[in-house]
C-alpha positions as CSV (number, residue, x, y, z in Angstrom):
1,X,70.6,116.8,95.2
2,X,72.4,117.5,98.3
3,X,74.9,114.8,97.6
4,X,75.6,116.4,94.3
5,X,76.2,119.6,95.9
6,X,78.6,118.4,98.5
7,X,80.3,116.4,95.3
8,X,80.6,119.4,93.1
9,X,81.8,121.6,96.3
10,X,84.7,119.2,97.1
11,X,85.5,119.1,93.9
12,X,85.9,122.9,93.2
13,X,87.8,122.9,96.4
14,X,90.1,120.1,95.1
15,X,91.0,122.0,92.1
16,X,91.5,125.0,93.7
17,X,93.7,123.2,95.9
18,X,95.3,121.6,92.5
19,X,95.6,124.7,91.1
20,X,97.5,126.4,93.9
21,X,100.2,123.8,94.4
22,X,100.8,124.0,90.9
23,X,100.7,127.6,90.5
24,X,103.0,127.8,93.8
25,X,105.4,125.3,93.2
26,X,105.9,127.2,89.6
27,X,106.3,131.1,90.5
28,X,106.2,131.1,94.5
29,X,103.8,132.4,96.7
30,X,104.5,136.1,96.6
31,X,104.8,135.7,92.4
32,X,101.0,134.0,92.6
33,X,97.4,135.7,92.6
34,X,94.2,134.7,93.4
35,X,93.2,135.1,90.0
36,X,95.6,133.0,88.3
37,X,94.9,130.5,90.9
38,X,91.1,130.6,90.4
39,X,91.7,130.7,86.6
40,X,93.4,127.9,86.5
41,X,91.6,125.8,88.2
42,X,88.8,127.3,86.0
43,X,86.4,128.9,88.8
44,X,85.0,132.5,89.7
45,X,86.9,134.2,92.2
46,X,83.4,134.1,94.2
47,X,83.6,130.4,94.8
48,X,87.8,130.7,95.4
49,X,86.4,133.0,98.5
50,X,83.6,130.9,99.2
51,X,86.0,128.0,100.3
52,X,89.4,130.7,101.5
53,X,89.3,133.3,103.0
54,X,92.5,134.6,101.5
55,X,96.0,134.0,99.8
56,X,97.6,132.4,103.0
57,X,94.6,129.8,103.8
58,X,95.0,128.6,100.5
59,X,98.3,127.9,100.6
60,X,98.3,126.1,103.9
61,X,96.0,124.2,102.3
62,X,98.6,123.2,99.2
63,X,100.8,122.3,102.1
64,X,98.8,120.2,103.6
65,X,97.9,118.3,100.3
66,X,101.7,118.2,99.5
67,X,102.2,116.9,103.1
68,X,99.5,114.3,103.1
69,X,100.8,112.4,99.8
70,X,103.9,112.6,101.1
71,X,103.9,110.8,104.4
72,X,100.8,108.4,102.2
73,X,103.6,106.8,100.7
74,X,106.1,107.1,103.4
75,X,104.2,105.2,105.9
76,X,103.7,102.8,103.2
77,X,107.3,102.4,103.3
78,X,108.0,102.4,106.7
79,X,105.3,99.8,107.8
80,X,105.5,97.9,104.9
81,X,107.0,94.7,103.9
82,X,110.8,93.8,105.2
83,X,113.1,93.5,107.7
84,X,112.7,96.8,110.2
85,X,116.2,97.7,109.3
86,X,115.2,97.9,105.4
87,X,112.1,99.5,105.8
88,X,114.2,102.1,108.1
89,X,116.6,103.0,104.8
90,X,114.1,102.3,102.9
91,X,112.3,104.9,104.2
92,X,115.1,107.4,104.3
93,X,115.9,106.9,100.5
94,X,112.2,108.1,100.0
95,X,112.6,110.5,102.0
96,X,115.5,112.3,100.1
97,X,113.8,111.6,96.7
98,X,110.7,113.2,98.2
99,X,113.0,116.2,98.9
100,X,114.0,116.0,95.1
101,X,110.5,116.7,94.0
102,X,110.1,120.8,93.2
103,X,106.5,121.2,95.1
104,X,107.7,120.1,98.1
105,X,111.3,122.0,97.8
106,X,108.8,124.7,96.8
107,X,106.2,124.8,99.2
108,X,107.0,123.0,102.0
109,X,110.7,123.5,102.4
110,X,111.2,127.2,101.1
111,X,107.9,128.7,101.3
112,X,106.4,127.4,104.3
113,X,108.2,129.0,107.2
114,X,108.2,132.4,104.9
115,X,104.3,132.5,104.8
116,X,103.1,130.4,107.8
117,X,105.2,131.6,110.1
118,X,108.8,129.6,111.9
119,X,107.3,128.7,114.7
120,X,103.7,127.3,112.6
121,X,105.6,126.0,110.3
122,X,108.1,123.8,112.6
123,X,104.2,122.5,114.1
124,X,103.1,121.5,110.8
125,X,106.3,119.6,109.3
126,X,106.6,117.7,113.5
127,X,102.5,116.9,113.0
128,X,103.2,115.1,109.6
129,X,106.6,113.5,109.8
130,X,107.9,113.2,113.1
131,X,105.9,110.1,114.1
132,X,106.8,108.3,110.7
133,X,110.8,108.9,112.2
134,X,109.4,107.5,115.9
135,X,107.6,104.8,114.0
136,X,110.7,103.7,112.3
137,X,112.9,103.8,115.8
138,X,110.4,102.2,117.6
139,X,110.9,99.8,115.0
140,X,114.4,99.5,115.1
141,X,114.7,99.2,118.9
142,X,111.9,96.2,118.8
143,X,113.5,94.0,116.3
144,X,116.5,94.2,118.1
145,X,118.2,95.8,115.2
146,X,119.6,99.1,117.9
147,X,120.3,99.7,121.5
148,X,117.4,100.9,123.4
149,X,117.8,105.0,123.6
150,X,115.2,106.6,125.0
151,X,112.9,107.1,122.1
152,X,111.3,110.5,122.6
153,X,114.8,112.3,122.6
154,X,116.8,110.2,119.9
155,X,113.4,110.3,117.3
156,X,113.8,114.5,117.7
157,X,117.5,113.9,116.8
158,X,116.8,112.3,113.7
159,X,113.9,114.2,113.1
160,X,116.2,117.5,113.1
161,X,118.5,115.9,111.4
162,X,116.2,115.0,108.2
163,X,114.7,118.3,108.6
164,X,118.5,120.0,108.3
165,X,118.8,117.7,105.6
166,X,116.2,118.8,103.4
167,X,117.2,122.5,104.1
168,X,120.5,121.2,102.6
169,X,119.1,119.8,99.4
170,X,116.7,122.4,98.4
171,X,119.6,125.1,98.9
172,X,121.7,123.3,96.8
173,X,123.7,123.6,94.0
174,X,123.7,119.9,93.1
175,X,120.5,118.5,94.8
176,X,121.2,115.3,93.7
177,X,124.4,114.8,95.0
178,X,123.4,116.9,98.6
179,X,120.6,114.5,98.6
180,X,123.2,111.7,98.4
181,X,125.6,112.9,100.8
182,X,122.4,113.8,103.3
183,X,121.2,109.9,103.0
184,X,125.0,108.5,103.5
185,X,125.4,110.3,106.2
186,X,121.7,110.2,108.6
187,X,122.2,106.2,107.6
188,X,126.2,106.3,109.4
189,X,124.5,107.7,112.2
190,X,122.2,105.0,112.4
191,X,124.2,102.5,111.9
192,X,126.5,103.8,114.5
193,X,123.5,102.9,116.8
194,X,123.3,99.6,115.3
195,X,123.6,96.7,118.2
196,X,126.6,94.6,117.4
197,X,126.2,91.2,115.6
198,X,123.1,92.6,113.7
199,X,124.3,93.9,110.4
């Protein structure tokens, strides 16, 4: 009985959670209520409160489902199969097709700094995807594939630099070709970096 309970109670949270990146990703946060969001995901309002306390909790929580997939099949990427240099572009191709996707343009890029806050927000997006860019350096630097640069500073400069990136997309006219023009680019820079006698 108790199992069932904790089953039917993650479940209503999941679709609330559903619901919101949906509804969200659609209209924006300000354009959103509670009550299309619990409608949706076809729940009373009660159990919407019984799992948020309010509007903003809720969507942290879309963000941090949008989040989670993302770097799931990132890190996929990035420690997967291939040379370190391949999973390293690899990686950065995903990357720009993940800043393609409208929930995550929505939500995380435009949206997120608005409702959680700059300085929360700058936390979040460092707690999910910086250490996939120090994974990929780290990496790079093992196999041999770059010069040794100390790690700490030139992971936060490629960090910044996809994070500007993705600013750039999701304000542009043309994402597709931004997105382009962003991946050309971040992958000069690295292979600027790249120890001679290695390509």
């Amino acid at each position: 009985m108790q199992s069932r309970r904790v089953d039917y109670s993650e479940s209503t949270r999941g679709a609330l959670v559903d619901s919101a990146v949906a509804l969200f990703t659609e209209h924006g946060y300000a354009a959103t209520s509670l009550d299309a969001i619990a409608k949706r995901a076809r729940v009373t309002k009660g159990a919407l409160y019984h799992h948020f306390p309010g509007k903003q909790a809720l969507f942290e929580a879309a963000f941090d489902a949008v989040e989670t997939t993302v770097v799931g099949r990132l890190s996929q990427v990035v420690i997967g199969p291939g040379s370190a240099w391949e999973r390293a572009v690899d990686g950065l191709r995903g990357y720009i097709g993940v800043c393609l996707e409208p929930s995550y343009q929505r939500i995380v890029i435009h949206e997120g700094p608005v409702v959680m806050g700059w300085e929360r927000w700058r936390e979040a997006e460092e707690h999910y995807s910086y250490g996939l860019v120090r994974t990929a350096l780290e990496s790079l630097i093992a196999a041999g594939e770059i010069d040794e640069l100390p790690v700490e500073v030139t992971a936060r400069v490629l960090f910044g630099a996809l994070s500007t990136g993705a600013t750039i997309i999701a304000g542009a006219e043309d994402p597709e070709r931004a997105g382009a023009e962003v991946a050309l680019t971040i992958t000069r820079v690295l292979e600027g970096m790249r120890v001679p006698g290695s390509r």
